[in-house]
TIMARFI-131081 format. One record per residue: x, y, z of N, C-alpha, C in turn; residue number from 1. Coordinates in Angstrom, 2 decimals, padded with zeros to 5 digits, always signed. Each point is the difference from the previous one (the first is absolute). Layout:
N
rec n_c1:X&n_c2:Y&n_c3:Z&ca_c1:X&ca_c2:Y&ca_c3:Z&c_c1:X&c_c2:Y&c_c3:Z&n:NUM
...
% end
This chain:
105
rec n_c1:-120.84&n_c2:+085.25&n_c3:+242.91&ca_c1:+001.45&ca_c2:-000.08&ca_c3:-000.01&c_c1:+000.39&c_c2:-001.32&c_c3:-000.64&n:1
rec n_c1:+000.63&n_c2:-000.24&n_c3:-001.04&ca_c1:+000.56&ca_c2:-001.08&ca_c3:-000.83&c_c1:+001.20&c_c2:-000.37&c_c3:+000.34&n:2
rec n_c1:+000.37&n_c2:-000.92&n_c3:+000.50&ca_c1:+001.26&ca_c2:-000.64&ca_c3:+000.12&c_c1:+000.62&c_c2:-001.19&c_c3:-001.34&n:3
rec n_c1:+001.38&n_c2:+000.70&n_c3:-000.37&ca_c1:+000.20&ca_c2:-001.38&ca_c3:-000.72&c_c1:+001.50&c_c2:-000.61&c_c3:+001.03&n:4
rec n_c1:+000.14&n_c2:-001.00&n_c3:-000.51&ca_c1:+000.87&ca_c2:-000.69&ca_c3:+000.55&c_c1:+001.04&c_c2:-000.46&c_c3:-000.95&n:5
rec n_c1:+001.21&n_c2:+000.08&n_c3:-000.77&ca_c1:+000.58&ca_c2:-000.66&ca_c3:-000.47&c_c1:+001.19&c_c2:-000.42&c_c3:+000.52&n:6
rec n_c1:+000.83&n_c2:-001.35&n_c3:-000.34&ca_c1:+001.20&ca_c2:-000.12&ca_c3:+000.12&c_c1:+000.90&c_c2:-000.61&c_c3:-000.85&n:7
rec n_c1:+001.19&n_c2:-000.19&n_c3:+000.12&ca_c1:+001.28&ca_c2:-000.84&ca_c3:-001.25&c_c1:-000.89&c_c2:-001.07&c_c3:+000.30&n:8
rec n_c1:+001.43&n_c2:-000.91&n_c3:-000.97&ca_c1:-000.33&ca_c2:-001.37&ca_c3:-000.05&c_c1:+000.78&c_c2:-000.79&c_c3:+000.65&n:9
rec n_c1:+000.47&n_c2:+000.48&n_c3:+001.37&ca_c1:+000.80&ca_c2:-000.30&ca_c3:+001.01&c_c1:-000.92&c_c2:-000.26&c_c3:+001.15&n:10
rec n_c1:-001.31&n_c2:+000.66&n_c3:+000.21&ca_c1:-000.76&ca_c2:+000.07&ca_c3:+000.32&c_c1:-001.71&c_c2:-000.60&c_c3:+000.20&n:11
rec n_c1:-000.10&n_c2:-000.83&n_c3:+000.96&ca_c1:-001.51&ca_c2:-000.84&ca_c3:-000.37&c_c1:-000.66&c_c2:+000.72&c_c3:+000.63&n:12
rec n_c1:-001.06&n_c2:+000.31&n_c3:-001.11&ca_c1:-001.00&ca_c2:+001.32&ca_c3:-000.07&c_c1:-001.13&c_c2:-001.02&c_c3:+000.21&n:13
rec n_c1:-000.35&n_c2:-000.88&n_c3:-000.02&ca_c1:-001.50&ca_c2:-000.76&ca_c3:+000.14&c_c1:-001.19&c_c2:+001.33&c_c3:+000.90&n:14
rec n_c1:-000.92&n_c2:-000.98&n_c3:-000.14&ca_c1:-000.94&ca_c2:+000.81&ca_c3:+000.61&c_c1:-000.44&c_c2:+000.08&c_c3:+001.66&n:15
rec n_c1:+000.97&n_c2:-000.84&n_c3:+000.71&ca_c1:-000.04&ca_c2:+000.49&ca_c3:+001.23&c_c1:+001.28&c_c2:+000.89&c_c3:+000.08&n:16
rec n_c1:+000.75&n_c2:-000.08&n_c3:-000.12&ca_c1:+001.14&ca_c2:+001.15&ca_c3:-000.10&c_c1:-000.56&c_c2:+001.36&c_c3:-000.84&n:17
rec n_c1:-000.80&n_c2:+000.08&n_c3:-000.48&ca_c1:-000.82&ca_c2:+001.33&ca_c3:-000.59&c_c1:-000.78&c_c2:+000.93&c_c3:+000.77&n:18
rec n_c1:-000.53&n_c2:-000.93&n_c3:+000.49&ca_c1:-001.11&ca_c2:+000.40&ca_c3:+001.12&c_c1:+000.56&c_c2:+000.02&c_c3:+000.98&n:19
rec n_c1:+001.04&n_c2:-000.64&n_c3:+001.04&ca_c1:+000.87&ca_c2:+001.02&ca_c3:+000.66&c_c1:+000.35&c_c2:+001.20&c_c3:-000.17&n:20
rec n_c1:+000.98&n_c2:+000.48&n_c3:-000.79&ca_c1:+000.32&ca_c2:+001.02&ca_c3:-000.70&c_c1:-000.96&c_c2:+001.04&c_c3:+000.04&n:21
rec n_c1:-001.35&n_c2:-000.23&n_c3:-000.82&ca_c1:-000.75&ca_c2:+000.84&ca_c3:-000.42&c_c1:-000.45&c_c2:+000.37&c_c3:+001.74&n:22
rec n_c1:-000.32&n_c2:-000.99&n_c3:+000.72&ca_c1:-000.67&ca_c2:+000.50&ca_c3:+001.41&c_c1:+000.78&c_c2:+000.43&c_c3:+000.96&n:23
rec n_c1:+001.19&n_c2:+000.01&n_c3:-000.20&ca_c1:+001.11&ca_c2:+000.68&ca_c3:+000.50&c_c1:+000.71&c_c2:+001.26&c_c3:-000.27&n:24
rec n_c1:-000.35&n_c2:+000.24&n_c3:-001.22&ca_c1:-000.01&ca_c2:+001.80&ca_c3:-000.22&c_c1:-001.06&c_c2:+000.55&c_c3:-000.02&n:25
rec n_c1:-001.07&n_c2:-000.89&n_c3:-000.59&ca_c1:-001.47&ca_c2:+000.80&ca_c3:+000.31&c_c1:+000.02&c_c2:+000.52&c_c3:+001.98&n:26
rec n_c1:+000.26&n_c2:-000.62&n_c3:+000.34&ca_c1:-000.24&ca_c2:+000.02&ca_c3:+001.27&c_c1:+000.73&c_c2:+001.43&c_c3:+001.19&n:27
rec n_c1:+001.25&n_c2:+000.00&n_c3:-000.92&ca_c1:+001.33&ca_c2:+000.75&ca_c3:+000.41&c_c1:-000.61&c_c2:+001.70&c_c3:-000.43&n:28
rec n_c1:-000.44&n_c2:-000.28&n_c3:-001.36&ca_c1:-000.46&ca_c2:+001.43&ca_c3:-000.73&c_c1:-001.32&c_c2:+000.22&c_c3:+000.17&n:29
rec n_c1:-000.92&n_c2:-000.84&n_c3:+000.57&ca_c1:-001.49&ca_c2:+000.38&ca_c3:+000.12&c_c1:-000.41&c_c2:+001.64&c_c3:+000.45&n:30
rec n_c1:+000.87&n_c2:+000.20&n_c3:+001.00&ca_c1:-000.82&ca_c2:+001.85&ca_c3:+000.59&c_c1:-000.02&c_c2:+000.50&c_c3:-001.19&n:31
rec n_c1:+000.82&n_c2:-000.20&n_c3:-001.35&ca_c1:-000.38&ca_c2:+001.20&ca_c3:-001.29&c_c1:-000.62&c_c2:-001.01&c_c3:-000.84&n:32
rec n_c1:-000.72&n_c2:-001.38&n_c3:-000.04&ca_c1:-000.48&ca_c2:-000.71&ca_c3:-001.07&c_c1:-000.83&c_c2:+000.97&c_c3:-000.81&n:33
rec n_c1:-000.55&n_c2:+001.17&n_c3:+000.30&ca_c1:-001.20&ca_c2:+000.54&ca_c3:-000.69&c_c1:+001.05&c_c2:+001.25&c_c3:-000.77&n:34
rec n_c1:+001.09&n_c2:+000.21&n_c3:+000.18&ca_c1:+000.90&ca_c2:+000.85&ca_c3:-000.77&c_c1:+000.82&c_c2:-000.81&c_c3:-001.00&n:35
rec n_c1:+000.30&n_c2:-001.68&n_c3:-000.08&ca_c1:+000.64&ca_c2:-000.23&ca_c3:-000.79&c_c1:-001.19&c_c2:-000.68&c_c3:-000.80&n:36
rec n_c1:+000.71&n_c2:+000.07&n_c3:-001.67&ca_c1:-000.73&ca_c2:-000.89&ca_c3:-000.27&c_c1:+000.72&c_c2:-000.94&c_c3:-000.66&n:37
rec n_c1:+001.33&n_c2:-000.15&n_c3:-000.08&ca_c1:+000.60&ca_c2:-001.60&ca_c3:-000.29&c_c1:+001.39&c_c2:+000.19&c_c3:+000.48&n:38
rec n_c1:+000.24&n_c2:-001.25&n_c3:+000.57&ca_c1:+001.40&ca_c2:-000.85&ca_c3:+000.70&c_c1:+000.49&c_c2:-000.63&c_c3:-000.71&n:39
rec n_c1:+001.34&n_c2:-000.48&n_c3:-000.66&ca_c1:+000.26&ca_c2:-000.74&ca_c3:-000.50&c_c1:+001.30&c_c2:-000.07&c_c3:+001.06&n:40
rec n_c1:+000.36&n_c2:-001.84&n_c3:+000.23&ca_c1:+001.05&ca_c2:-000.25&ca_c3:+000.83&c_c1:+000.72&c_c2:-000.94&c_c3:-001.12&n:41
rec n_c1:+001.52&n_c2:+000.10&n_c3:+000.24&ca_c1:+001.23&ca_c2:-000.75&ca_c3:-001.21&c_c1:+000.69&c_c2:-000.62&c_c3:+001.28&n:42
rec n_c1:-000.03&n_c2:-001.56&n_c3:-000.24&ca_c1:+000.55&ca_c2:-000.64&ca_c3:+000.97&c_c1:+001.59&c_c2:-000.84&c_c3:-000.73&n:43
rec n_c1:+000.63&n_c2:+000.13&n_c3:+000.46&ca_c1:+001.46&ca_c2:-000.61&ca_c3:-001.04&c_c1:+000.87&c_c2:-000.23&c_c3:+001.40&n:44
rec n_c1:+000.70&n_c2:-001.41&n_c3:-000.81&ca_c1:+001.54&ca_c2:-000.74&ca_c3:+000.83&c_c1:+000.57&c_c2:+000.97&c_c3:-000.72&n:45
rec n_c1:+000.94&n_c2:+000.64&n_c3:+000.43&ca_c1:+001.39&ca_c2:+000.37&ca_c3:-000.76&c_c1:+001.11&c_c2:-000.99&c_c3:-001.06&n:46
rec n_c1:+000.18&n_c2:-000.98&n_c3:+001.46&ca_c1:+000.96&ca_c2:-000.69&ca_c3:-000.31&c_c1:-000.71&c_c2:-001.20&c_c3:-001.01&n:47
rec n_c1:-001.11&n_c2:-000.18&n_c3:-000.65&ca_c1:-000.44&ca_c2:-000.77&ca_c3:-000.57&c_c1:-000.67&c_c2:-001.32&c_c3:+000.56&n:48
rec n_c1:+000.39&n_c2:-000.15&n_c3:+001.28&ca_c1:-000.42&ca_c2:-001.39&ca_c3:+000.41&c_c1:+001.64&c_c2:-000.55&c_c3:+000.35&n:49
rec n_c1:+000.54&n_c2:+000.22&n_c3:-001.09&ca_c1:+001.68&ca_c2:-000.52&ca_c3:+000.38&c_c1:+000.23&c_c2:+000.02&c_c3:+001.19&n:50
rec n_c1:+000.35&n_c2:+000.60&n_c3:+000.74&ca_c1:+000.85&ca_c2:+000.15&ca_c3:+001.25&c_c1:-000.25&c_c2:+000.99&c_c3:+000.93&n:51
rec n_c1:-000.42&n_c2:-000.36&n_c3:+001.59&ca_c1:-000.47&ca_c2:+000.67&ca_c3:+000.82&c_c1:+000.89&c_c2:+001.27&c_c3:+000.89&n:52
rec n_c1:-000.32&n_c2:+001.13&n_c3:-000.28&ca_c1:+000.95&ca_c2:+001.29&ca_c3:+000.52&c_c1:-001.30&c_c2:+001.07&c_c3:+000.79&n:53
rec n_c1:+000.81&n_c2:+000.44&n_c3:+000.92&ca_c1:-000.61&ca_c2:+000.98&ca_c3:+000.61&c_c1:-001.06&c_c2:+000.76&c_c3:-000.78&n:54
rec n_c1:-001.16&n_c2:+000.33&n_c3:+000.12&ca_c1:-000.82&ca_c2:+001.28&ca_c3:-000.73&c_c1:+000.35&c_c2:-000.23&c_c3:-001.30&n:55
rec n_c1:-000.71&n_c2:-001.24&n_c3:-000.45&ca_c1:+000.18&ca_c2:-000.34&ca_c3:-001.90&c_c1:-001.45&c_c2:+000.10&c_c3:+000.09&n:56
rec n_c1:-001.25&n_c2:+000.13&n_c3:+000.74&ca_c1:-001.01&ca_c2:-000.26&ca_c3:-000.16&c_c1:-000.73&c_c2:+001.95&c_c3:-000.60&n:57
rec n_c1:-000.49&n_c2:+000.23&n_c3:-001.22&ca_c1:-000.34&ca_c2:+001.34&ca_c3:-000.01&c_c1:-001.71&c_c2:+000.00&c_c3:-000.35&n:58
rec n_c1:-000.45&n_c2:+001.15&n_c3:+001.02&ca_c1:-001.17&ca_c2:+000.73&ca_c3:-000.49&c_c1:-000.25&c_c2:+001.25&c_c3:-000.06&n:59
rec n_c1:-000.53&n_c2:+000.27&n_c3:-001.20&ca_c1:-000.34&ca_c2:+001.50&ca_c3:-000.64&c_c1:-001.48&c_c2:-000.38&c_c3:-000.02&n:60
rec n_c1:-000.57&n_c2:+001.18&n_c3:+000.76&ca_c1:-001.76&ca_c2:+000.59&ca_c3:-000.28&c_c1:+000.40&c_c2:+001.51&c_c3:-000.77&n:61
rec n_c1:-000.96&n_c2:+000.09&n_c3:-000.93&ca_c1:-000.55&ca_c2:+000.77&ca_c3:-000.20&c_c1:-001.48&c_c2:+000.65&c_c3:-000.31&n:62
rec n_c1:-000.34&n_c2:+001.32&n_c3:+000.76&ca_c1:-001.01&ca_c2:-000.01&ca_c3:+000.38&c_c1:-001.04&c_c2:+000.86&c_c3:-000.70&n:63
rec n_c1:-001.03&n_c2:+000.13&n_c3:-000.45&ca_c1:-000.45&ca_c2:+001.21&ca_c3:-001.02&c_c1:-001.11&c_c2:+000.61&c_c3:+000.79&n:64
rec n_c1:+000.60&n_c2:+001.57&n_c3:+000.95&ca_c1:-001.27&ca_c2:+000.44&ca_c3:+000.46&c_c1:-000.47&c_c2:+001.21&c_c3:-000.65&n:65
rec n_c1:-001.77&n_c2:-000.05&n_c3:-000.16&ca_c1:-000.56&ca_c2:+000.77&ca_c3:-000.41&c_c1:+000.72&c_c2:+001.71&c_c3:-000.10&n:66
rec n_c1:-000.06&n_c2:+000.27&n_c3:-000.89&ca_c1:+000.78&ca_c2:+001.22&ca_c3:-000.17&c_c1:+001.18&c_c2:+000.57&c_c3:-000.12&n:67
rec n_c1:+000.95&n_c2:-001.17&n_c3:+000.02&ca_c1:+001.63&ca_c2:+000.11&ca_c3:+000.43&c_c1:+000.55&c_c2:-001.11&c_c3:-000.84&n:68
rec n_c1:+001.35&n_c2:+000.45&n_c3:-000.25&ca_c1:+000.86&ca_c2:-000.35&ca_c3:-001.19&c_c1:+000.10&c_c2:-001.93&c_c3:+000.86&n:69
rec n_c1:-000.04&n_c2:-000.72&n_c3:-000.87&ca_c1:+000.27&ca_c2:-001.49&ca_c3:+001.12&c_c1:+001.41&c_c2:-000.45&c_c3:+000.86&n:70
rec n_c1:+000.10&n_c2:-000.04&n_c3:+001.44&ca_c1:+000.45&ca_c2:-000.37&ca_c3:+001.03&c_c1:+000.82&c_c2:-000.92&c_c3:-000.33&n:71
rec n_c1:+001.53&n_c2:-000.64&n_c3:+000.31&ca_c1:+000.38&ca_c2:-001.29&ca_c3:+000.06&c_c1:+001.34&c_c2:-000.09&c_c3:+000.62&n:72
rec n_c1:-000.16&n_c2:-000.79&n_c3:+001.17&ca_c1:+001.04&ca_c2:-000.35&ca_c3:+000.88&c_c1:+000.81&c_c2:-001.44&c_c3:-000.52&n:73
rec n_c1:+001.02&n_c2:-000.48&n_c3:+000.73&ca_c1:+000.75&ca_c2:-001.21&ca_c3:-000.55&c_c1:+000.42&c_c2:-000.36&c_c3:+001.70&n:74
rec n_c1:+000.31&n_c2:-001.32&n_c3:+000.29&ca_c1:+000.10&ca_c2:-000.43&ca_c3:+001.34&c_c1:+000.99&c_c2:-001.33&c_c3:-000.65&n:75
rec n_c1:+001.44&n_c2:+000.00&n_c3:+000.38&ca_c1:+000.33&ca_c2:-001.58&ca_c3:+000.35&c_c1:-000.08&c_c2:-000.68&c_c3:+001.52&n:76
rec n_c1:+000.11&n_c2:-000.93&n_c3:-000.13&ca_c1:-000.20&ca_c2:-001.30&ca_c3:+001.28&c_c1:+000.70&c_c2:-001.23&c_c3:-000.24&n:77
rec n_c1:-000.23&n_c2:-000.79&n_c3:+001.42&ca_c1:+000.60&ca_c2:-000.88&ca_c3:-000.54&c_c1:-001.21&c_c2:-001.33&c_c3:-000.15&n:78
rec n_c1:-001.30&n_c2:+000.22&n_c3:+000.47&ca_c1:-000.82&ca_c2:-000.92&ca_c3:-000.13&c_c1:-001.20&c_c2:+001.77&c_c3:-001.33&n:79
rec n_c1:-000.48&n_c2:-000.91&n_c3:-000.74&ca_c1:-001.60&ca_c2:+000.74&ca_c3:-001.03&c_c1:-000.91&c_c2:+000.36&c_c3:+001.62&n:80
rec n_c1:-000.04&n_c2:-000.42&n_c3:+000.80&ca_c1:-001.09&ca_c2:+000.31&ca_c3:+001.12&c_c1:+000.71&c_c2:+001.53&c_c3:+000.50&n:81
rec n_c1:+001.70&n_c2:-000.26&n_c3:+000.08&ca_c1:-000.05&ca_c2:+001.50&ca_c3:+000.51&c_c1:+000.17&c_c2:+000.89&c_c3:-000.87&n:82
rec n_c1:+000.37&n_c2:-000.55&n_c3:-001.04&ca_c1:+000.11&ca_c2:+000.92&ca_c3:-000.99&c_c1:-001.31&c_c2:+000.85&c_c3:-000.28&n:83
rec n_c1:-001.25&n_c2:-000.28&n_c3:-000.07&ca_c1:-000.93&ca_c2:+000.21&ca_c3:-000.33&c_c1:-000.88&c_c2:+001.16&c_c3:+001.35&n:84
rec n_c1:+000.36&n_c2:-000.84&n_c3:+000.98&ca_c1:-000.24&ca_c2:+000.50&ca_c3:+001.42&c_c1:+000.62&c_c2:+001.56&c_c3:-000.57&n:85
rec n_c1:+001.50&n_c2:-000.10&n_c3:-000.09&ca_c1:+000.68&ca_c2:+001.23&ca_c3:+000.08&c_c1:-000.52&c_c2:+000.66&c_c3:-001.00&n:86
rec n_c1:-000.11&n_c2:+000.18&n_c3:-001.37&ca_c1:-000.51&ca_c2:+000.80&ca_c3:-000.89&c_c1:-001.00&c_c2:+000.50&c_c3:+000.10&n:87
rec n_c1:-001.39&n_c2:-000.91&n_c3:+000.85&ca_c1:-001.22&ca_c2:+000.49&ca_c3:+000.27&c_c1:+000.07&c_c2:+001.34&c_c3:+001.06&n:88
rec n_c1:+000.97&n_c2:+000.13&n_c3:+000.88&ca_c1:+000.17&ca_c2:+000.63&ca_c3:+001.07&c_c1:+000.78&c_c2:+001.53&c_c3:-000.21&n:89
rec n_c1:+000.72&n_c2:-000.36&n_c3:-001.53&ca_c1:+000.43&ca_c2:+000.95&ca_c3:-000.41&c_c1:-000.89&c_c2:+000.84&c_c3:-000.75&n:90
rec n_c1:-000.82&n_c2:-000.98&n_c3:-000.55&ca_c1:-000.97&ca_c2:+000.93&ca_c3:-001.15&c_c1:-001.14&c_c2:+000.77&c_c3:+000.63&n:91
rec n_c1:+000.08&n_c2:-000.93&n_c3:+001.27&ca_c1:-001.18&ca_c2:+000.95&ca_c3:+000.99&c_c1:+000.35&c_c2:+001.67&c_c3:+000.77&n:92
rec n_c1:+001.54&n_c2:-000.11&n_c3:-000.10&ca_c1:+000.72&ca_c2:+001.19&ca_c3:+000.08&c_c1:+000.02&c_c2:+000.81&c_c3:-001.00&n:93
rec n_c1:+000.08&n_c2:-000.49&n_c3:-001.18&ca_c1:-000.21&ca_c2:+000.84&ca_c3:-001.02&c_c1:-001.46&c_c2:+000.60&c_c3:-000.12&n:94
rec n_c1:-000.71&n_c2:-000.68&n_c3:-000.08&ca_c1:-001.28&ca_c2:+000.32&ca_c3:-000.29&c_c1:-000.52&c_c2:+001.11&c_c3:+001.14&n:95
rec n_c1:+000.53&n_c2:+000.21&n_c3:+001.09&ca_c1:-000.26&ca_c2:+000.76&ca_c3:+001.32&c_c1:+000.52&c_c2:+000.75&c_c3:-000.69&n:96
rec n_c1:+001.52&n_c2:+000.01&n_c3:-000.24&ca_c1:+000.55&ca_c2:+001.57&ca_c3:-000.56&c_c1:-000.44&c_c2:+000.32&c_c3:-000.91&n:97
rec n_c1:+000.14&n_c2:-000.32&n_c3:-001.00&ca_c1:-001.13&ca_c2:+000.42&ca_c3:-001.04&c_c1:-001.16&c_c2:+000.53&c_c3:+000.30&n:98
rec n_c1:-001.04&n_c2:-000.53&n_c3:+000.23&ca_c1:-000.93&ca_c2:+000.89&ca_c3:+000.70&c_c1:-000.12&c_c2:+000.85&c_c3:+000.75&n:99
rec n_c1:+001.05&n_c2:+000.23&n_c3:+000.78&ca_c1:+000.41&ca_c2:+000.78&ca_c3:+001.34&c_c1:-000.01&c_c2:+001.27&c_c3:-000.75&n:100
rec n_c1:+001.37&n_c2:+000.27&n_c3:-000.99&ca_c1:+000.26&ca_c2:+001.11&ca_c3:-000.85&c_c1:-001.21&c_c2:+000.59&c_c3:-000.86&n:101
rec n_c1:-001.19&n_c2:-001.29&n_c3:+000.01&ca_c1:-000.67&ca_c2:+000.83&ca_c3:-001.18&c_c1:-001.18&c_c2:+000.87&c_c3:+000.51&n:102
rec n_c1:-000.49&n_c2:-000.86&n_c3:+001.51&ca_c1:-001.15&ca_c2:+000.97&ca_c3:+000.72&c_c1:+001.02&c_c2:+000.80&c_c3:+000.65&n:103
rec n_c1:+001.11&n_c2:+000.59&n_c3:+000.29&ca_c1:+000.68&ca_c2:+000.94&ca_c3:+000.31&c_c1:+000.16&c_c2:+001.21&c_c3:-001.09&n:104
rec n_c1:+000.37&n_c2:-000.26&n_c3:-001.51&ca_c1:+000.13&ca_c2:+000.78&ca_c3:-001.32&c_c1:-001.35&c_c2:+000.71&c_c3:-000.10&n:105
% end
């Protein structure tokens, strides 16, 4: 399972903030790690950095599992931790339904 990580340039992406990230959806999506085979997470301020507002913080995963068209949820917040939290939690819903429908079909 490949994780990438990107974000704006509103955003300090260093390499401990990567490896959060990466071990924080790896972690969230692990029961299907052997069905996906790449994650990519988009981390972005809205508001640029300018000026602090409710849920300016956004994350989109999208997810590519074996056999199926690729997955992708979007989550705002008002901190990247929940934002990320939340999208992971969504995509883990997706990925249940998705699968749900297909050993059912």
């Amino acid at each position: 399972m490949q994780v990438k990580i990107q974000t704006d340039n509103h955003i300090e992406g260093g390499e401990g903030f990567v490896n959060w990230a990466t071990g924080a959806v790896s972690a969230a999506l692990q029961r299907y790690s052997d069905q996906i085979s790449r994650i990519e997470v988009h981390l972005s301020d809205e508001n640029g950095g300018k000026k602090t507002s409710p849920e300016n913080k956004l994350c989109m995963i999208e997810v590519r599992l074996e056999g199926h068209q690729p997955l992708a949820v979007k989550q705002h917040a008002d901190s990247l931790n929940q934002a990320l939290d939340g999208a992971a939690e969504k995509m883990l819903h997706l990925i249940e339904s998705t699968l749900g429908r297909t050993s059912r079909a």
